[in-house]
N, C-alpha and C positions, 0 to 999 in steps of 0.2 A: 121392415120398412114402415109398419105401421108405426110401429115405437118409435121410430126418427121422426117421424113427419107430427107425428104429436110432441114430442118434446121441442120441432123450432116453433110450433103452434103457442106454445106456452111462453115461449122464449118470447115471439112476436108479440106477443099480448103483453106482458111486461112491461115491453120496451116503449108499447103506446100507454100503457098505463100511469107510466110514468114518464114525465117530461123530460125533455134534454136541459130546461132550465134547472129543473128542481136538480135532474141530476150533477149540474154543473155548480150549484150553491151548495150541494151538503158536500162535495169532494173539496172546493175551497174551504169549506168549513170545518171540516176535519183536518185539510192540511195547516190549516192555523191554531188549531186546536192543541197538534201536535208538536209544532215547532213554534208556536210563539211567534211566528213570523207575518205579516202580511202580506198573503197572493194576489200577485196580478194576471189573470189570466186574461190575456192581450190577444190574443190568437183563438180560431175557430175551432168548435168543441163537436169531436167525430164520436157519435157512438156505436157500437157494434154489438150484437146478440149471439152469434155466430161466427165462426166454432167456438168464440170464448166471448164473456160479456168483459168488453172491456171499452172504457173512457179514454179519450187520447185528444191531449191538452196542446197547441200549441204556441210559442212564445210566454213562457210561464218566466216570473218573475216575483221573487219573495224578498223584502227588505224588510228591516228594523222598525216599529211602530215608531219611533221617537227620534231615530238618527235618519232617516229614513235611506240609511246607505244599502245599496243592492248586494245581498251578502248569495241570492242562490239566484242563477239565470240557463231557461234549458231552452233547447231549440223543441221539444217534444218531452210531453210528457205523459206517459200511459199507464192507465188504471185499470188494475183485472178487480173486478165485482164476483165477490160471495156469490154462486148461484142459489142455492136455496134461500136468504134474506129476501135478493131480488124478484124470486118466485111471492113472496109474501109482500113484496112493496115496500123493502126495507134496504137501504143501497148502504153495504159495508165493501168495505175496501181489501181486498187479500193481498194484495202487492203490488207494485208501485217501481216502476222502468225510467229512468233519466236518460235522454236522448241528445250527445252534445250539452251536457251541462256542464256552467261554468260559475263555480263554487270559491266564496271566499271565506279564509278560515284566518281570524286577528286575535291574537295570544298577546295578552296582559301582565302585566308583572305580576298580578295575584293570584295568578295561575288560571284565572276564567279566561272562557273565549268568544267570541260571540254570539255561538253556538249553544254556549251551556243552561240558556232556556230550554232547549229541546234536552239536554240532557236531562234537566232539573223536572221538566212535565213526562220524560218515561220514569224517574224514580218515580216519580208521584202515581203513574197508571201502572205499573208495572211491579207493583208492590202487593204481595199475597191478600193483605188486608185491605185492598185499595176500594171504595165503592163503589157500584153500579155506576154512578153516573160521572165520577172518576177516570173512567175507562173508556178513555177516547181514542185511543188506539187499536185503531181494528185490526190493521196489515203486521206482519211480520217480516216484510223482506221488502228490501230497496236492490234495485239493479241499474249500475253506470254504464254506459257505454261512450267511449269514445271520450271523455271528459275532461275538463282542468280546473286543477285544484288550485290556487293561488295562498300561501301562507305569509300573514304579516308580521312581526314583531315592533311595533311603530318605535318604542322605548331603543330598540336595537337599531333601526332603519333597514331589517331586513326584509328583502321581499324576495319569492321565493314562489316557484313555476313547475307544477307538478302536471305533466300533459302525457294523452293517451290515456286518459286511466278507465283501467275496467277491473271493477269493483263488483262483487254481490256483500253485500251487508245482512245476515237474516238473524233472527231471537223466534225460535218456532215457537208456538204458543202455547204446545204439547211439553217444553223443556224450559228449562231456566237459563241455557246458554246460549252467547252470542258469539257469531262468525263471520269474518271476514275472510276474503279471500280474490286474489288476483293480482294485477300487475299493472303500474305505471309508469312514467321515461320522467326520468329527472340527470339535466346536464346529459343527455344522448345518451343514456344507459338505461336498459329496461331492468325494472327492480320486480322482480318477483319477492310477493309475499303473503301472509298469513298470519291471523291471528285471532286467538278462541279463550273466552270468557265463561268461567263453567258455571257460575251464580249471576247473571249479569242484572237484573235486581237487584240482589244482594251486594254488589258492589257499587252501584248507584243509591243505595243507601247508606251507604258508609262502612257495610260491612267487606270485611277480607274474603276475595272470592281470586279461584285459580285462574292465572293472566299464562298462556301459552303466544310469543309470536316467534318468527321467523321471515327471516330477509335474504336475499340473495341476488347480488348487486354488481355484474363486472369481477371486479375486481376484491369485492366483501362478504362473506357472510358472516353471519350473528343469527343467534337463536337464544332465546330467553324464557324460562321455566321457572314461575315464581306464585304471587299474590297481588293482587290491587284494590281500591278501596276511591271512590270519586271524592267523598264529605270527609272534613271540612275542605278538603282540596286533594288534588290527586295525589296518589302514594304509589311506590309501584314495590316491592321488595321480592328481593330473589336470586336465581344464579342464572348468570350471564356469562356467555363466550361466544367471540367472534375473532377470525382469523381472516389475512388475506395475506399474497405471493408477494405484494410490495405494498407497504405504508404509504408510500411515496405517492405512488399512484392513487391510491384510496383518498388520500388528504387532498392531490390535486381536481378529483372527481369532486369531491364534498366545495371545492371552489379556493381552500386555500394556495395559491399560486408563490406567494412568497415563501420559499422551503428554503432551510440550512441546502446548501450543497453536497455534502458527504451523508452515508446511512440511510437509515428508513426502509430498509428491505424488508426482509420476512416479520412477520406480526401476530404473535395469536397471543390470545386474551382469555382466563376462565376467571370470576372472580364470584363473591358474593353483591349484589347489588342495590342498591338502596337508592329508590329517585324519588324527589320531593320538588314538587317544582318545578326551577330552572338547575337544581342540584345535583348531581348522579357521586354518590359517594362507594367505592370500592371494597372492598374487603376481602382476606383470606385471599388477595390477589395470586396469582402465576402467570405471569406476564415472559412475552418471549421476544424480542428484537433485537435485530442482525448477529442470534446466534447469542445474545446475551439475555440471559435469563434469570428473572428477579421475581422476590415476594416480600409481600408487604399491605399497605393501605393507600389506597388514590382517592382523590377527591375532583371535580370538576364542575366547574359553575358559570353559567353567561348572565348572572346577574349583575347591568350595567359590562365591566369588560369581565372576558373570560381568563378565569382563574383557575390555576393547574394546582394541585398540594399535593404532598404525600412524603411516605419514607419508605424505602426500597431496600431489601439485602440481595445482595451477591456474591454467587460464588465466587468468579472470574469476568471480571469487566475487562474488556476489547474495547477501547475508546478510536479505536484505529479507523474503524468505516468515516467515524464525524470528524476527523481530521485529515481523512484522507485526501480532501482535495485543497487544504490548504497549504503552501509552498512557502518557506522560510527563500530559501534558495529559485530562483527561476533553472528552472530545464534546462540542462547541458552547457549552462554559464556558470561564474563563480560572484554572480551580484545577487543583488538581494531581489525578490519578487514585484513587477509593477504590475501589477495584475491588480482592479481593481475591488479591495473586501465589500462585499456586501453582506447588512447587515437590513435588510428588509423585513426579513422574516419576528424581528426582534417587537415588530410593531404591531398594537392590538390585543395584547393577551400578557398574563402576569404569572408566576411561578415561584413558588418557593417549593423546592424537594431539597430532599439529604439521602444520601445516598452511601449504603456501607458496605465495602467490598474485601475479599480474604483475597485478593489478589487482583491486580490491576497492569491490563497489558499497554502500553503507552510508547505506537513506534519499536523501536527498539528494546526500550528498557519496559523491565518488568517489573511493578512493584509490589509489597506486600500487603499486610490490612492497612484497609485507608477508607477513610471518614472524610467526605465531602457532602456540602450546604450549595446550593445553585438558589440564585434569589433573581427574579427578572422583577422590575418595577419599572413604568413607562420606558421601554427603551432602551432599559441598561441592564446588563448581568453581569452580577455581582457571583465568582465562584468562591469558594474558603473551604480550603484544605484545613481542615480541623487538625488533622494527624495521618503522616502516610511512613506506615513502616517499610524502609529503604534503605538500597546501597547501605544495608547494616547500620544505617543509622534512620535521624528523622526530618522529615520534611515538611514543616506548615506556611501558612501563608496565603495570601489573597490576588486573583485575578480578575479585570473589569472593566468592559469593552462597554460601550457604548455609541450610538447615533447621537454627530452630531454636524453644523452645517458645511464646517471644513474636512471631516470626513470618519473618521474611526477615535473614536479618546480612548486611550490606553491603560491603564495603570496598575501597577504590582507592586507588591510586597512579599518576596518569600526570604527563607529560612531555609538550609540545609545544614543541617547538625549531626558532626561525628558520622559525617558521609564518607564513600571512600570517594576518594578523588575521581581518579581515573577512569571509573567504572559512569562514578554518574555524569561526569564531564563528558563523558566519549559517548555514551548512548543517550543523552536529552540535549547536546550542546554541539556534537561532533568536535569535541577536541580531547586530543589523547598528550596532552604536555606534559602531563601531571599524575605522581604520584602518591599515594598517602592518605591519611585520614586528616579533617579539618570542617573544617565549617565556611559555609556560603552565603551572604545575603549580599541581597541587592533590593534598590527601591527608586523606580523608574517611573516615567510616567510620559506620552507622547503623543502627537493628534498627526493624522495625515488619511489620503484616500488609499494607500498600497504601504506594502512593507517595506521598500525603497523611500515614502515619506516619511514612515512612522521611524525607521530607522534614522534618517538623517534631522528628524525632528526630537530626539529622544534626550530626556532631561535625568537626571539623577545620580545616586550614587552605587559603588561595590564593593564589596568587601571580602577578603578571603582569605582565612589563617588555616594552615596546613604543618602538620611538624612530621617527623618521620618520613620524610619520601622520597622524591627523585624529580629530577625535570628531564625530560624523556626528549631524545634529538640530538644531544649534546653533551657530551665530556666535558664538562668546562678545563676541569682541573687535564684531563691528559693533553687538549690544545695547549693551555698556557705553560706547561713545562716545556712539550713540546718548542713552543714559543721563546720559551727562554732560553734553550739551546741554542736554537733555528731562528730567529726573529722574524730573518727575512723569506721564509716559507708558510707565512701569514694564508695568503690562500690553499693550498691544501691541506692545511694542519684545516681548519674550517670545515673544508668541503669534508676530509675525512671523517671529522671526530662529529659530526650530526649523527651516526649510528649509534651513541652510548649514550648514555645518562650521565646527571650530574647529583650525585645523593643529599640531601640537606636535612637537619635536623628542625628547621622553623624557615618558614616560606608565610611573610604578610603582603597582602597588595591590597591597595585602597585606591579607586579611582572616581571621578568627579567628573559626571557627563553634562553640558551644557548645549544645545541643540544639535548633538550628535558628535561631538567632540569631546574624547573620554581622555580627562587628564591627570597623569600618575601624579596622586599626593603623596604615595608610599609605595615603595615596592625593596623589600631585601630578602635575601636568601641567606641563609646563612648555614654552611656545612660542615664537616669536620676538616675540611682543607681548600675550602671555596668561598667566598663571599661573594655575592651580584649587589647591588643596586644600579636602580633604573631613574631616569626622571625623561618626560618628555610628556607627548600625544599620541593618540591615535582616531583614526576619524572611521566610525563606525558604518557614516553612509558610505566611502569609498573603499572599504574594509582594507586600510593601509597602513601600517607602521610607520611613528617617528621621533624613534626615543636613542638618546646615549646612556651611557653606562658605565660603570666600572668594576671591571670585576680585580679580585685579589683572593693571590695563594696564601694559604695562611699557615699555619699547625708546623713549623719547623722553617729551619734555613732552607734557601732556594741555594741553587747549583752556583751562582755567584756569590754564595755568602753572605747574602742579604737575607734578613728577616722575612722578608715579604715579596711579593710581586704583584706589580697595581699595573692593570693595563685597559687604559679608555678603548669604548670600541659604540658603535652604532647600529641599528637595525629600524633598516627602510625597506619600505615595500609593501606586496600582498602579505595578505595572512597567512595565507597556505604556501607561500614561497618566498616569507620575507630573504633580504640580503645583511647578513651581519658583516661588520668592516670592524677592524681593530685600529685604534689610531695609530697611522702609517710613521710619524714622527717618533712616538712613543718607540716603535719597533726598530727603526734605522739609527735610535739614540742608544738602543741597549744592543745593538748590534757588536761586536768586537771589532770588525772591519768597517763598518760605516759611522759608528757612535764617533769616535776621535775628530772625522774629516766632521762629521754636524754641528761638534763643539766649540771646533777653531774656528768655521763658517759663522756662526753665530757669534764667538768671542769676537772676530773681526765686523761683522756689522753693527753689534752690538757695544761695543767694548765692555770695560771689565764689568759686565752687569750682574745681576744676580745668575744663578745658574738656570739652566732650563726648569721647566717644572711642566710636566704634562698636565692638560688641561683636561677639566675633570666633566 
């Protein structure tokens, strides 16, 4: 007891020894000394001797000498004092407690912050070689509680709200490492984290010193094991990975609100790292989302707008999740989708990737190696199929959507070459008509808010040469004999002979869309015992046929002795259940039984005119 009662005796003698003023001028003075900052201590100055000598500051307030902007404000601010100095008449500072402090942190395009005098005055004191009188750094540990952090980007106009936070900050005086540790609420989510500096001198001089953090956020974590360096401006180099259960979620947390609608599920990230700046460049990546897994090099940068680059291989690309909630077709209808495209997401951020893949699943159809470039610039993406090995042949060409005030701009340019018909018609197109190998282009181009406008707004041209194949639905050639026997059995020869084929040796069709009205320039078939041609429209927005035609038997005499047989006919309707009609005259004229009465009908109203001639 004797020992206690002498040690607060010493304490007490101290504390009158020395003033609460003096003691209150050398702690501002030290905290300016330290930060480059100017304190305003506003608030009444408590000292204490017992259990622990410590200073408690409050209403404390440190601003900029020149801008005189308040960049650090605490409700309480408390000082533990070195006991042994104090015994001597000498007030150093061991650690230093923020109470409700409310901190603001303004990041510059040249990577400074406003901050970085205090960084620049611990290089300077915290340097092996550094002076005696240099060495104004007494304390070694800062402790937050309750705090908020505010971060600016003025060049960006980002502002940004880091609240909760409790922080210990320490560089023990014994080690050359610095430590962080704890946890703050940003956007309702508490982020635990951590992070340790194993030179931290050495890296505020510009030297490479071991940079360990870790994050754990909701819905994210990342952990990062590398190297850092502050001079000439921060560096960070190293191997990074972070993973989370939904992208989707994570990018909404981070504030981006404007998302594509399909994908962004599962996410994990290992890569090589390299941050300079506003710049985070990747490498040696292994990147993994919704099940599709790539390696390659990424780049990303917010200097001015944010910029995505890189090039990617893969094994197997599933493009199925990002299209999955797009709808050519509306739900349980046979019209086109009015459901409004949004393309929000397109805005704020720039991208050029390439992307190489040994197989590509798309819907239904599956394709082979394929070589795809995605280009976003203000607004618009630009995709180009470099080369997609397919349907046994190939496929290039360009897709390119854009924001615009009347709703979605459109426009394409593809190529399908020495494809096979059927295959790629029926699994990218859903149409199964068509037989054979040939080639496809078309080049389109359209503006509207849904695919119901964009359809019936749609401009352009088609193309399509096919030899060796079939048109699949219809017999041509077994109706029209049929026909030529039976004339007047026109509807069930029809309805029947939709189960066969009609085999053709060369199949051209060329059409001409002008706002949604696709009109046949060209269309023949031509078989070893069939000919079609077509002329007419069809109107794309009411997905409706209305063309005639004429088809003819050919390759030998017909059952009356004729070289040929030419029989006009039509097709109106839906797509999926057009109605074809043979012309009814044409039929009751080659009739046995009805042709004679139509001739003498006509020879009497007509008189001796030219003979009938069915109209083509």
């Amino acid at each position: 007891m004797a020992v206690v009662a002498a040690g607060v005796s010493v304490l007490a003698a101290a504390t009158h020894a020395i003033p609460a003023d003096t003691i209150r001028e050398t702690v501002a003075s030290e905290i300016k000394a330290m930060t480059g900052l100017d304190p305003l201590l506003r608030g009444p100055v408590a000292v204490s001797m017992f259990p622990a000598s410590t200073v408690e500051f409050s209403d404390v307030v440190l601003s900029e000498p020149l801008a005189g902007e308040t960049t650090f404000a605490a409700e309480q601010l408390t000082v533990n004092l070195r006991l042994v100095p104090l015994l001597a008449g000498r007030i150093e500072i061991a650690d230093i407690s923020l109470t409700k402090p409310h901190i603001t942190v303004t990041l510059f395009p040249n990577g400074r912050t406003n901050w970085s005098p205090l960084i620049d005055i611990l290089a300077r004191t915290l340097k092996p070689n550094a002076k005696h009188d240099e060495k104004v750094v007494s304390f070694s540990e800062i402790r937050i509680k309750d705090g908020v952090v505010t971060v600016r980007m003025p060049d960006r106009d980002v502002h940004e709200t880091l609240e909760g936070v409790e922080l210990s900050l320490a560089w023990p005086s014994i080690a050359k490492s610095f430590g962080a540790t704890g946890h703050f609420i940003w956007h309702n989510e508490t982020v635990d984290t951590s992070v340790a500096i194993a030179d931290f001198p050495g890296a505020l001089a510009g030297n490479d010193s071991g940079l360990k953090f870790r994050i754990s956020a909701g819905p994210l974590k990342a952990a990062f094991d590398g190297a850092m360096s502050y001079e000439p401006s921060l560096k960070i180099d190293g191997t990074l990975a972070a993973d989370t259960v939904s992208l989707r979620e994570a990018l909404r947390w981070r504030g981006d609100q404007s998302l594509p609608t399909g994908g962004l599920g599962r996410f994990a990230l290992k890569a090589h790292a390299g941050i300079n700046g506003r710049t985070i460049a990747l490498s040696n990546l292994n990147v993994e989302l919704d099940g599709n897994v790539a390696e390659g090099v990424l780049s990303y940068a917010t200097t001015g707008r944010q910029v995505l680059q890189g090039t990617l291989a893969v094994d197997k690309l599933d493009i199925g999740p990002y299209v999955s909630a797009f709808r050519l077709i509306a739900d349980n209808t046979r019209d086109w989708d009015q459901r409004s495209l949004m393309l929000d997401w397109f805005s704020g951020w720039d991208a050029d990737l390439r992307v190489s893949a040994a197989r590509v699943q798309f819907a239904r159809a599956e394709l082979g190696r394929t070589a795809v470039a995605a280009n976003m610039r203000s607004g618009r993406l630009l995709i180009t199929i470099g080369e997609s090995q397919a349907f046994n042949g190939l496929i290039t060409g360009t897709i390119a959507l854009g924001k615009a005030e009347s709703g979605v701009e459109f426009r394409s340019q593809m190529q399908f070459s020495n494809v096979e018909l059927e295959k790629c018609l029926g699994e990218l197109f859903d149409i199964h008509r068509l037989e054979g190998s040939g080639n496809l282009a078309f080049s389109v181009d359209s503006v509207g808010h849904s695919v119901q406008e964009l359809a019936g707004n749609l401009n352009g041209t088609v193309q399509v040469a096919a030899k060796q194949g079939a048109l699949n639905g219809w017999n041509v050639e077994q109706m029209m004999r049929r026909l030529q026997r039976s004339p007047l059995s026109a509807n069930s020869d029809f309805r029947n002979g939709r189960n066969g084929r009609t085999p053709f040796d060369k199949l051209d069709i060329g059409l001409r869309v002008a706002h949604g009205l696709a009109t046949i320039e060209d269309v023949m078939l031509e078989g070893p015992s069939v000919r079609l041609a077509l002329t007419g429209t069809t109107s794309i927005a009411a997905r409706e046929f209305d063309f005639s035609g004429i088809a003819n038997l050919t390759g030998g005499a017909t059952s009356d002795g004729n070289a040929s047989f030419d029989l006009p006919f039509t097709v109106q309707g839906q797509w999926g259940s057009p109605l074809i009609t043979p012309d009814t005259r044409t039929l009751i004229q080659r009739s046995p039984a009805t042709g004679p009465l139509l001739d003498d009908a006509i020879h009497r109203l007509t008189g001796p005119a030219s003979p009938f001639r069915p109209s083509r």
